[in-house]
N, C-alpha and C positions, 0 to 999 in steps of 0.2 A: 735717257738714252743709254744702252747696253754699251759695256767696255767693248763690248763686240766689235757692236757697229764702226767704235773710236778707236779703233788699231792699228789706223791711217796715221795717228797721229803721233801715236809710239814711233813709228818708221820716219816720221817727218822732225826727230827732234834738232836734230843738225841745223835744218836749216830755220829755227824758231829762235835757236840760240844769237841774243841779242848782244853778244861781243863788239861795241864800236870800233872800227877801222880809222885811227886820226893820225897825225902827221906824228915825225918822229923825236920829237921831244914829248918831256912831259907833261908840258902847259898848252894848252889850246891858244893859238895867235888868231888873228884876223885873218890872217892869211891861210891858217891854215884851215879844212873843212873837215867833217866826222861823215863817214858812209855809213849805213846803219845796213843790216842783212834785209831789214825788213823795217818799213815805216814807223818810227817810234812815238803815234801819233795818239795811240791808246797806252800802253803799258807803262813809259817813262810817264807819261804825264798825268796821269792819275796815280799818283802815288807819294808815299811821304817818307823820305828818307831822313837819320839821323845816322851820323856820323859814330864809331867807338873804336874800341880794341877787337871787338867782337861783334860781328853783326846777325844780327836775329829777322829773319825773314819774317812775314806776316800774310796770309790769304784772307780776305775779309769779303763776302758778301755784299757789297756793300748799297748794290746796285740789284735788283732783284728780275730783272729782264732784259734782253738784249734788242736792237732793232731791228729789222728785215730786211737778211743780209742783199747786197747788189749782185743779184743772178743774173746780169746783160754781159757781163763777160765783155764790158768797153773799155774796159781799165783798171786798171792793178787793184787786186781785189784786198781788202784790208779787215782789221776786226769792228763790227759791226759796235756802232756807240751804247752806250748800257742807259737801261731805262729805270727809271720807279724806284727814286733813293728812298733805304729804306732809316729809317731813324734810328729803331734796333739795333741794329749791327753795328752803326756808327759807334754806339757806346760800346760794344765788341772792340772797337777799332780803339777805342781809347782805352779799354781795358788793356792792351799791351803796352802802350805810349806808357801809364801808369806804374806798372810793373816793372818797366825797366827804367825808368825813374827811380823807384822803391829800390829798386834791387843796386843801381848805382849807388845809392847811400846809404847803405849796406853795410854797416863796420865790418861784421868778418866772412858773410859771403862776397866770394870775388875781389878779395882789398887790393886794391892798386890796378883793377881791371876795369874799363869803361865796358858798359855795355851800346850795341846800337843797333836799331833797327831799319826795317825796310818793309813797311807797310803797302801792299797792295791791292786795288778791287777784282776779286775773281768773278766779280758782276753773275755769278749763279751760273756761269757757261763752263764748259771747260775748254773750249780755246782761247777766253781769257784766263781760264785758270793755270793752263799748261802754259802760257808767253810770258804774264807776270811769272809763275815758278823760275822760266829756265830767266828771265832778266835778272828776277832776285840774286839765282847763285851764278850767276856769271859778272854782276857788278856793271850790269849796265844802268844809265841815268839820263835824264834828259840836258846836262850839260854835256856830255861826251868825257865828263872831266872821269879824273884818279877817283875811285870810288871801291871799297871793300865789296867783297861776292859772299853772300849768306853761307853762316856754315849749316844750319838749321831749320827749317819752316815752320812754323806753325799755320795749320791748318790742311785739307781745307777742312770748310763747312760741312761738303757735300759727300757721299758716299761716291758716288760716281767720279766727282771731281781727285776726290784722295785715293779710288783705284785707280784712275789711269799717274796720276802724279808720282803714287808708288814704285807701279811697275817702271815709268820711265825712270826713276830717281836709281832704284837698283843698283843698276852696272856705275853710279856715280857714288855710291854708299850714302848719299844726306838722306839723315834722320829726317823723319817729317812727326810733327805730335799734331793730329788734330783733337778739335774742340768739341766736335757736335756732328760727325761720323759715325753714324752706328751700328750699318750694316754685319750682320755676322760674318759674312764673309772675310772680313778685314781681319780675322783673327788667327785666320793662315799665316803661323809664321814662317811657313816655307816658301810661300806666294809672295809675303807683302812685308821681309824682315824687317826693313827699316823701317816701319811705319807702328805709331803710337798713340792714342789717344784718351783723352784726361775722361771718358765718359764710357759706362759700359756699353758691353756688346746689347746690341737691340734683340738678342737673344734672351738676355733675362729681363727686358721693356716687353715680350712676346710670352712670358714665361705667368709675368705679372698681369697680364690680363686675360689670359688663363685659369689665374688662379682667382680674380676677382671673376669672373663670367660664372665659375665653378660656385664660390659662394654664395650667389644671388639667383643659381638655377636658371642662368642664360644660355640656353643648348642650340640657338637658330641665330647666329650673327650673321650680317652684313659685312662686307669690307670696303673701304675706299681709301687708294693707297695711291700715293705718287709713283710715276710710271720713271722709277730709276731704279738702281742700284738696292740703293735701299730703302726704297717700298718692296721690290720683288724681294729683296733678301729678307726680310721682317715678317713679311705674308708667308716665306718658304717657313721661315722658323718656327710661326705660329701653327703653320700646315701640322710640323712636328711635333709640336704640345698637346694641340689636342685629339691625338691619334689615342685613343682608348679611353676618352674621356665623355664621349658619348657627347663632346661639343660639334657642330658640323657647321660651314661658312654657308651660309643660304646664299650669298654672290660674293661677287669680290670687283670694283672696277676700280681704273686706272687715271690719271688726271695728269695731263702733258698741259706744260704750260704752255708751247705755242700754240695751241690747239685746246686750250682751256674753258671756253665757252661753249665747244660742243663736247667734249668729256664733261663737265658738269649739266648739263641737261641731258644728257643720257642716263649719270647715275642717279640723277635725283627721279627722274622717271621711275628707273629699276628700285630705288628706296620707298617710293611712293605704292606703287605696287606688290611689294614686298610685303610677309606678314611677319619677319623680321623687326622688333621694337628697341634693336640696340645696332646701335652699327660703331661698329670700328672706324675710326678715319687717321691713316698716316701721310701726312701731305704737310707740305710748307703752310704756314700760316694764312698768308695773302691767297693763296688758292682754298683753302681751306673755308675762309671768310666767302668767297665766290661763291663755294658748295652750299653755306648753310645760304645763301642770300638768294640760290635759286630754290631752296626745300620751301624757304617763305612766301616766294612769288607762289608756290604750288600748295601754298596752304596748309603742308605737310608737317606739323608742331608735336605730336606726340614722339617723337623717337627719342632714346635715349643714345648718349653719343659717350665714346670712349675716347678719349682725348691722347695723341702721344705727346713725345715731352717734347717737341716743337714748338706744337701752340695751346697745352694743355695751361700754359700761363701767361699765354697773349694778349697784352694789353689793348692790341687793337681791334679783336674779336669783341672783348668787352668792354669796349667803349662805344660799340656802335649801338645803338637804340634799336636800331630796327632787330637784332640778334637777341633782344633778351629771351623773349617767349620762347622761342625754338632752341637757344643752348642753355636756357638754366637748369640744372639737374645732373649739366658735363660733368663724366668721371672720369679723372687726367691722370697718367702716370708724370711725373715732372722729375726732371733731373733735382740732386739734392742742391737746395739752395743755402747760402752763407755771405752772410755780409766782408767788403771789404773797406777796411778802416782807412779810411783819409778820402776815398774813390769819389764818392758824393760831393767832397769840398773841388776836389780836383773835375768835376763835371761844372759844377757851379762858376768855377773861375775861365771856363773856355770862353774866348771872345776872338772874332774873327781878325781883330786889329793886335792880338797878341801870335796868333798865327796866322801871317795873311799867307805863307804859301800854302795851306791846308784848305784843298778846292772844296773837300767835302764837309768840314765845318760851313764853310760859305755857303753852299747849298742848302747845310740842315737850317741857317741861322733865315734862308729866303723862306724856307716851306715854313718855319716855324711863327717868325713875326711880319712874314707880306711884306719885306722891304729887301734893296739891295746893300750889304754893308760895303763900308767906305776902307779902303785899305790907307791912305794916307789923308791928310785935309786937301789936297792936291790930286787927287786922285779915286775915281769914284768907277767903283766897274759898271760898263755897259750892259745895260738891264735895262727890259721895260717894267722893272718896280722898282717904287719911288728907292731914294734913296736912306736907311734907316738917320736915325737919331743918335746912334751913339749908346745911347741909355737901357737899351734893351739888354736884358740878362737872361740865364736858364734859370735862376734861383727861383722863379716864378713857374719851372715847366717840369710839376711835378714827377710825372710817369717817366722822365728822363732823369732826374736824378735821385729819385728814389734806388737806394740800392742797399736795403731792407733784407731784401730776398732774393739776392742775384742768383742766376744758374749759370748760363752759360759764359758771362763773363766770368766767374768763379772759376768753370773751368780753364778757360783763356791764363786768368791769374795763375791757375797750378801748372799749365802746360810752360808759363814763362819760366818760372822757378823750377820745373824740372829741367829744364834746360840750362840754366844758368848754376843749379847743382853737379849739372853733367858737366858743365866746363870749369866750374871749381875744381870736382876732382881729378878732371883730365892736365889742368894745369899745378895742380900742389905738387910741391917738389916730391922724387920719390923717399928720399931720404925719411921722409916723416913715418914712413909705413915699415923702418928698418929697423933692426938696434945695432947693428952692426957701424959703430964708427968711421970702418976703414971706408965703405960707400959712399961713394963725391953724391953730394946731390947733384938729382939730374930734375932741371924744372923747364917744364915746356913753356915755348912763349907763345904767346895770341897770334902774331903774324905767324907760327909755323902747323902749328895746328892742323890737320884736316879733318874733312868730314867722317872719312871714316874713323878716325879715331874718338870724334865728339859721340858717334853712334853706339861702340862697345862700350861709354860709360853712360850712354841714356838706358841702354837695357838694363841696367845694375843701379838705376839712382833710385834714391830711398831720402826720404825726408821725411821732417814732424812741417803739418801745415799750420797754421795760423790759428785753429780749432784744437790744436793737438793729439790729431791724429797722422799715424804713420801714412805718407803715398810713398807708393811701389806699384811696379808696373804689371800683371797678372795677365799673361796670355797680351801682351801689347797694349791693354785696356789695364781698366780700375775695376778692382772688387763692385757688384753692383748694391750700387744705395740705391733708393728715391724715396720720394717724396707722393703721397696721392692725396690729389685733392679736386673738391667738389662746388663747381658755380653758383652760388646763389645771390638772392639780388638783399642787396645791403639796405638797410634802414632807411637810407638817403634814398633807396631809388635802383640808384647804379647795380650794376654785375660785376661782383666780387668773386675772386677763387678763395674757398678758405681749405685750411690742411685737414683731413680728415683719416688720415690714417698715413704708413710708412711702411718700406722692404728694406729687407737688410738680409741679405742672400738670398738665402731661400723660405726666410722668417716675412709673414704678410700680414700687417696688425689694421684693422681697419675698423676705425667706431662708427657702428652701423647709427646709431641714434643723431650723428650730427649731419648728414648727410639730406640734403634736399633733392627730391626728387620731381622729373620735369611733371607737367599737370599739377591739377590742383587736389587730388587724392590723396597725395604724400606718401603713397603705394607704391611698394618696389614694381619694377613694369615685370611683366613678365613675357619673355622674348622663345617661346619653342613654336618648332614646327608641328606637334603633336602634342596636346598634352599628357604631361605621365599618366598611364594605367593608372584606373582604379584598382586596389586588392579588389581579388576574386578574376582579375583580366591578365592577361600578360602581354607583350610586345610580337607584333608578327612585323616583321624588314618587309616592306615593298621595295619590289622588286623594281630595281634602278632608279633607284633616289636613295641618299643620303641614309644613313642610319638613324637621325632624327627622324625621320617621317614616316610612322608606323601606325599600324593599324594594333588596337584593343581586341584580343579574341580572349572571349571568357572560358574561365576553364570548366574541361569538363567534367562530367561527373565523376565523384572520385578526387578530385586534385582542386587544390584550394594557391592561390596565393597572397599571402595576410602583408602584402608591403607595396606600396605604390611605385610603379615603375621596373616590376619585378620581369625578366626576361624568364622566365619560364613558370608553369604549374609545376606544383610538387604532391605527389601521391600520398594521400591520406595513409596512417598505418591499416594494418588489417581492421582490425574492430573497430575501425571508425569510419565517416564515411563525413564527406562536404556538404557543408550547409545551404542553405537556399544562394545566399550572396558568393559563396564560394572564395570564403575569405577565414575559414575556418571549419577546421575537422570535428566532427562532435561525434559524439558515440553513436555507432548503428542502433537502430529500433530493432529488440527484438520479436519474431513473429513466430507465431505458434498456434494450434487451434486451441486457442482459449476457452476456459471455463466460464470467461466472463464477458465475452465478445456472442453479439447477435447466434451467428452462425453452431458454434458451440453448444450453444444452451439449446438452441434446439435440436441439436443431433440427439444430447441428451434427454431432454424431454421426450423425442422421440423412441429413442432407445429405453427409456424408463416405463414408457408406456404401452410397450411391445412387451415388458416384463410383466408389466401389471398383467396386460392382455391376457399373455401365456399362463400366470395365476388363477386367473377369473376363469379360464377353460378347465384346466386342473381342478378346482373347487367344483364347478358344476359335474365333472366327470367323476369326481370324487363322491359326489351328493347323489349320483345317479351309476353307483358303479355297478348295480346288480340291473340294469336295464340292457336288455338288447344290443342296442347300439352300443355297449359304451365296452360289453361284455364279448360283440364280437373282434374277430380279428388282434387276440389277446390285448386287452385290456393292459395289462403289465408294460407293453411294449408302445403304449399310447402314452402312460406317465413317463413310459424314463424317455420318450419323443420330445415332449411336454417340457421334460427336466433341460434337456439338450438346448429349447429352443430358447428358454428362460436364459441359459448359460448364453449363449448366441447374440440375444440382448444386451446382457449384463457387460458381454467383453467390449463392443462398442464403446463402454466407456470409459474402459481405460485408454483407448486411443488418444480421447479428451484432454487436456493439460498440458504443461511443458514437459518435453520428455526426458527424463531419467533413465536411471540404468536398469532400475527394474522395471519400468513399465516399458521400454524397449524391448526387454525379454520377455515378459508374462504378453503384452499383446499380441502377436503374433501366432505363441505359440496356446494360448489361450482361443484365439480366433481357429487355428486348426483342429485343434479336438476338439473343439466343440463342435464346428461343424458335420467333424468325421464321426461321431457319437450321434449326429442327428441322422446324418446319413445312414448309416449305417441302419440304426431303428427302420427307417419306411424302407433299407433293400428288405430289410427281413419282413417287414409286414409285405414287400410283394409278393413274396416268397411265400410266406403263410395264405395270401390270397389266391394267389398260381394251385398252390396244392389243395386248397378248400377246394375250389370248385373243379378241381377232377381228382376228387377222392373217392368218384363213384366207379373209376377203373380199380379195376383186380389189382393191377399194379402197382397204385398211389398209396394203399396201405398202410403196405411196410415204410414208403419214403414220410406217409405221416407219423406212424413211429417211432420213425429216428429223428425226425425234425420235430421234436416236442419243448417243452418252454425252456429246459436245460441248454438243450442246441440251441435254442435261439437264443440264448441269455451271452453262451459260448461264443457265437459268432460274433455280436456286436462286441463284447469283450475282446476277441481277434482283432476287430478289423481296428478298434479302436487304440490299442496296444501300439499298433503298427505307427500309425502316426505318431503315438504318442516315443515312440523310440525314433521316427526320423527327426520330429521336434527334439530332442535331448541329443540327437549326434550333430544336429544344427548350432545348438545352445552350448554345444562346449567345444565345437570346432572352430566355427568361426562367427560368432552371437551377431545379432543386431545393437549397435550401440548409440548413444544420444552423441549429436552432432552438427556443429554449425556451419551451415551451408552461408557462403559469402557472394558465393557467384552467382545465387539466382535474382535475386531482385540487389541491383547498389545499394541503394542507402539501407535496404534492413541486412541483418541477418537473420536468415531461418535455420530453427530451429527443430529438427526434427532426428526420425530412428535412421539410420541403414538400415539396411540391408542385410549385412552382413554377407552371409554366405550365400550367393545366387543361387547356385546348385541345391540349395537347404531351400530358399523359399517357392523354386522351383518345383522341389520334391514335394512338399506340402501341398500347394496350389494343385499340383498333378493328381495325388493321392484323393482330395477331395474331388477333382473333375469326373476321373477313373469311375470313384463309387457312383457318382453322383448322373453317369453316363450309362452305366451297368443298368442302375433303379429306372431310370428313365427306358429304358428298352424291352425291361421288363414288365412295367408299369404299362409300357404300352401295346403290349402283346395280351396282356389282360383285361385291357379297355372294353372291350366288347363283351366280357361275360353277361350269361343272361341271369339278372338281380335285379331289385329295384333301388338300390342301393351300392354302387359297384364302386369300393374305393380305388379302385386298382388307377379309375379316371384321374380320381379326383388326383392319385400322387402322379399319376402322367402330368397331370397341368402344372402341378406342383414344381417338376422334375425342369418341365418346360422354361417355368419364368425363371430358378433356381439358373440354370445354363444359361439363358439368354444374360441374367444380370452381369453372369460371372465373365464371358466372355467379352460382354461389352468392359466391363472392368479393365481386362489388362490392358488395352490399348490408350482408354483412359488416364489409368494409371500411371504411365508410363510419359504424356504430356500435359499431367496438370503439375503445374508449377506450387513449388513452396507447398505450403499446410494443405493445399488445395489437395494434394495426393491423398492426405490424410481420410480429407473429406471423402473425395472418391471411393474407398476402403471402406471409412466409416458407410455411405450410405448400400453398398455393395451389400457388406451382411446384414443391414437393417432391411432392405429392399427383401432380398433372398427368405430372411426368416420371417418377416409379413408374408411371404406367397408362402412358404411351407406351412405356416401357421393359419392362414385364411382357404388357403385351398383345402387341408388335409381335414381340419379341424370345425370350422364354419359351419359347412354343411350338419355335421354334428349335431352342433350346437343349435341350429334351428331345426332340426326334429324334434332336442330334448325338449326346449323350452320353445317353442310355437307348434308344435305338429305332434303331441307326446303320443298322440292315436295311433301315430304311424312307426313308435318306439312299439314295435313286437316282431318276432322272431318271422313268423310267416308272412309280413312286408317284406322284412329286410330278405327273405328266401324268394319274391316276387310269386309265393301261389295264394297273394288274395288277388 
């Protein structure tokens, strides 16, 4: 229940305060009566008072539930009787009885000081915890007699219970030290000054399983927390830790003890359900034991559980049989334990006939041996169980006096001694702290003492403990130790905790090899909402849920991530590109039209055998140079055609290969004069055809001799020139150069020329269209001559497929991707110089060698 809600009871302390009202002497007569504020029918009488110099208050647990208070509103409403003594605590309870025994025989703390206490049960509530507090320091009792008022408290237990005790103590200055408070919140020293306890803050108990979650790759926890103080304060703290830790609470519930039965069937449903394999639980022991005994009813045995130091060393979790299967594997944080020397004897010798006003020994001694003990041979308490024997002892009741590996009474032990160092040095005379002679000593005495001055010496006490080590009080708390340790079931059978690692600030040592884990794999469990990313995937956050629960998107092309659980793809460098898995960058493939790839080889072969071709024409026209055919329409101007077309061939191959610096340069402009050189050859042969056959006008004449083989040698030498200076103002403006293209296909790099100068290849491309457009017009103006042999056709056709290729080219050219462009080019001038060389030529060829009857002058004149 929230301090909130109990703010009622801040406001109500006045009238809780249990000051007896009795007649006006100092001895209680018969006659006289004691008024109490409020019925003293709980608080005095559950409780054990000793008499001293100095009385030390006690809050003890001792009672772990209350009963169902009387809401009829018929009659004076009172505190409700406590249920379910817990055996634990008891030994808490003697843990101080011990301590100030110890410390009264004491050579030189406290010499000449009795110490005394005043042990009471906070029964786990806090309105019994607030009535016991204000009886304790007001010095109430159930005789009404003369009784000292606590200068100190120890305890409580509870977080909830030691915040409201705080804040009401405040305005009265008592110190309070509890034992087993851990809520962070309590570390406000502006909120909660007076308040101290022997145990750290549940901040680094929050810190610590954090850091063990972290180690074992636990990123999807469960929580199950007791619905107080500090459960909500320990969940807030944890909320804090793992904010960047990429841990996320896959639920979190809450466990009220009056209402305990349907809080635990709620969470255990929710844990059942859950793909959570580790759950957190901070809750009191006995509710704690409820939780795992409904996860069994539900069959639910695989989880691993993370133990706080409540009941991470609860003997009565592990002594129950039916809990082994489902809690062996518990990883506990545990307060640091330490034996105390004589404690064990001093539990051994408790007997209810050595303290017969001690209700709650009497009680432990029914639960433990089934009988009622006898307080006098004359006197036997009313019980319906039998009456004991006498003979029964604890020295038989192991887990009760084992004190091996105390925790929380250890702490109990250090909270008495700081206390009792606080009033050492509140009472040593001041003289001792002087050198100064002429100073009277000033020594305080026990009866004058107050609270408030016991408090400024608890915040400054300092001591060596019994271990020899220094305690000092750090932010109201102790530096944090612990202890961690891990369940498993012992040779015998039983379920044992053994230590398996330790914290020491912010140092977490943990032997992973001794560690038993639950199932029979012996496999660390593994507890996410998502498993990490494979490399080659990265982490995409869905949208409204948890940062654990993500989707894998693989990366894409280009971008690799080589590390599991990586939140982002990282972009490959340039020259390399991601590999199939995408888990690493590997060099781009480079591509090119290869010499040695399908494609390649047969451009080449093609182009090789266009050369051959253009040879084999050559040789026969050579063989047959004084024939007709071969003599007319100058001969001369058919070889250097011949020569052109060979060149024409030949440049196609250098396209071929990986490009370099010079074949970027020579192909190109190699491919342009050639071209323009062949060209060139058939305008002039139209030319010469145009003027043959109307050379029988008066006119033509003269224009045949000026247009004689010198002209025509001239001309083609002009037109060729020309190109040949736009290609050289190209080549030294701005050239084409060898270049890796990354952008067109990902994973390769191509390889290929620029460009260079657009304006230059454009120039080229134009200059060959220009001629190549002229011949064609002229060519086909001359179609029709009357011959029976009319070349003029045959370069119209020529002229034809020549333009059609070239035109399909640029468009082409311009969307084939990578070497593909290459190709394009390449097949451009192989296409083009097969039609000039089959059209012009072919014909030719089959007169000379099929038709040689038809090789004479008066065919080719059409007057046979």
């Amino acid at each position: 229940m929230s301090i909130h809600v109990l703010s009622w009871l801040t406001l109500s302390v006045p009238v809780l305060l249990l000051w007896p009202v009795c007649g006006s002497g100092t001895e209680v007569t018969p006659l006289e009566t004691c008024v109490y504020l409020i019925t003293p029918q709980y608080s005095d009488e559950l409780g054990t008072y000793q008499d001293g110099d100095v009385i030390i208050g006690g809050l003890i647990n001792l009672h772990n539930l209350a009963a169902t208070p009387d809401l009829s509103f018929t009659r004076k409403p009172g505190l409700a009787q406590c249920l379910e003594f817990q055996e634990r605590t008891y030994r808490w309870f003697q843990a101080i009885v011990f301590t100030v025994e110890e410390i009264n025989q004491h050579p030189s703390l406290l010499p000449g000081v009795k110490l005394g206490y005043h042990i009471m049960d906070s029964c786990s509530r806090y309105p019994h915890s607030l009535t016991a507090a204000m009886s304790m320091i007001s010095g109430g009792n159930k005789t009404c007699g003369p009784t000292k008022p606590a200068k100190l408290l120890i305890g409580d237990s509870s977080s909830t219970q030691s915040i409201l005790l705080s804040t009401t103590l405040v305005p009265l200055k008592i110190p309070m030290i509890s034992y087993l408070a851990g809520c962070p919140c309590l570390s406000d020293r502006q909120k909660y000054p007076n308040f101290f306890r022997t145990i750290p803050s549940d901040f680094y108990q929050a810190r610590t399983m954090v850091q063990i979650a972290k180690r074992f790759g636990w990123t999807w926890i469960g929580a199950v927390i007791a619905d107080s103080d500090n459960g909500h304060g320990t969940l807030q703290a944890l909320e804090e830790e793992i904010k960047g830790t990429g841990i996320c609470l896959a639920f979190y519930h809450t466990l009220y003890r009056e209402r305990l039965q349907k809080d635990v069937a709620f969470a255990a449903r929710t844990v059942q359900a859950s793909s959570a394999r580790v759950i957190l639980v901070l809750a009191w022991y006995t509710d704690v034991e409820a939780f795992l005994l409904e996860l069994m009813r539900r069959n639910v045995t695989d989880r691993l559980f993370l133990a706080s130091e409540i009941w991470s060393t609860s003997y009565n979790i592990m002594a129950n049989p039916q809990l082994y299967t489902i809690s062996k594997g518990t990883l506990g944080v545990a307060l640091r334990s330490a034996p105390i020397p004589g404690f064990s004897a001093h539990l051994q010798q408790l007997h209810p006939s050595r303290y017969p006003e001690d209700k709650f020994l009497r009680t432990l001694w029914e639960n433990t041996f089934g009988c009622s003990p006898t307080i006098s041979s004359s006197k036997i308490i009313q019980n319906s169980l039998p009456p004991c024997s006498g003979r029964e002892s604890l020295e038989g009741h192991i887990e009760f006096i084992d004190t091996s590996h105390l925790t929380v009474s250890y702490n109990i032990y250090l909270a008495v001694y700081a206390a009792a160092h606080a009033l050492h040095s509140l009472l040593e005379c001041n003289s001792q702290n002087h050198t100064d002679s002429k100073i009277k000593p000033k020594c305080s005495s026990p009866d004058n003492i107050t609270p408030a001055q016991l408090l400024q010496h608890v915040k400054d006490v300092q001591y060596t403990t019994q271990l020899g080590e220094e305690f000092y009080f750090l932010e109201g708390g102790i530096p944090p130790v612990y202890d961690l340790v891990n369940w498993q079931i012992a040779p015998d059978g039983s379920l044992q905790y053994a230590f398996i690692g330790h914290v020491d600030g912010n140092q977490l040592s943990i032997n992973d090899s001794a560690i038993t884990w639950p199932g029979d794999s012996g496999k660390v469990p593994i507890s996410v909402c998502t498993s990490e990313c494979p490399p080659g995937t990265r982490k995409a956050i869905k949208k409204g849920l948890p940062v654990c629960c993500f989707d894998c998107l693989p990366c894409t092309e280009g971008e690799i991530s080589n590390s599991t659980g990586s939140i982002k793809c990282y972009r490959c460098p340039k020259e390399f590109w991601s590999n199939s898995y995408k888990n690493e960058c590997v060099a781009r493939e480079t591509e090119f039209l290869s010499v040695k790839e399908t494609m390649g080889i047969t451009l080449m072969s093609v182009a090789v055998s266009g050369a051959v071709m253009t040879t084999t024409v050559a040789v026969i026209f050579l063989y047959h140079r004084n024939t007709p055919i071969v003599k007319a329409n100058n001969s001369e101007l058919s070889f250097l055609l011949l020569l052109s077309l060979k060149l024409c061939f030949l440049c196609a191959l250098v396209f071929v290969g990986q490009p370099s610096l010079w074949s970027c340069r020579i192909q190109q402009a190699a491919f342009g004069i050639s071209f323009v050189l062949c060209i060139s050859c058939i305008l002039v042969k139209t030319f010469v055809v145009l003027i043959a056959f109307h050379s029988t006008r008066p006119e033509s004449s003269a224009l045949i001799k000026w247009f004689g083989l010198g002209k025509q040698r001239g001309i083609v030498l002009v037109f060729t020139c020309v190109q040949v200076v736009i290609c050289a103002i190209w080549l030294c403006v701005s050239p084409p150069l060898p270049y890796q293209n990354f952008g067109m296909h990902r994973s390769k790099v191509i390889l290929e020329c620029t460009i260079g100068s657009v304006v230059g290849f454009t120039c080229v491309l134009g200059y060959i269209g220009f001629l190549a457009t002229v011949c064609f017009l002229l060519a086909f103006f001359a179609r029709k001559l009357p011959d029976n042999f009319n070349e003029a056709k045959y370069i119209t056709f020529s002229m034809l497929i020549f333009c059609a290729v070239w035109v399909a080219f640029v468009p082409a050219y311009v969307s084939s991707p990578g070497k593909y462009s290459v190709v394009v080019e390449v097949f451009a001038i192989l296409a083009s110089s097969f039609g000039l060389l089959f059209c012009i030529f072919v014909p030719k060829c089959y007169i000379i060698l099929l038709k040689p009857e038809n090789n004479t002058k008066k065919f080719l004149m059409g007057k046979e």
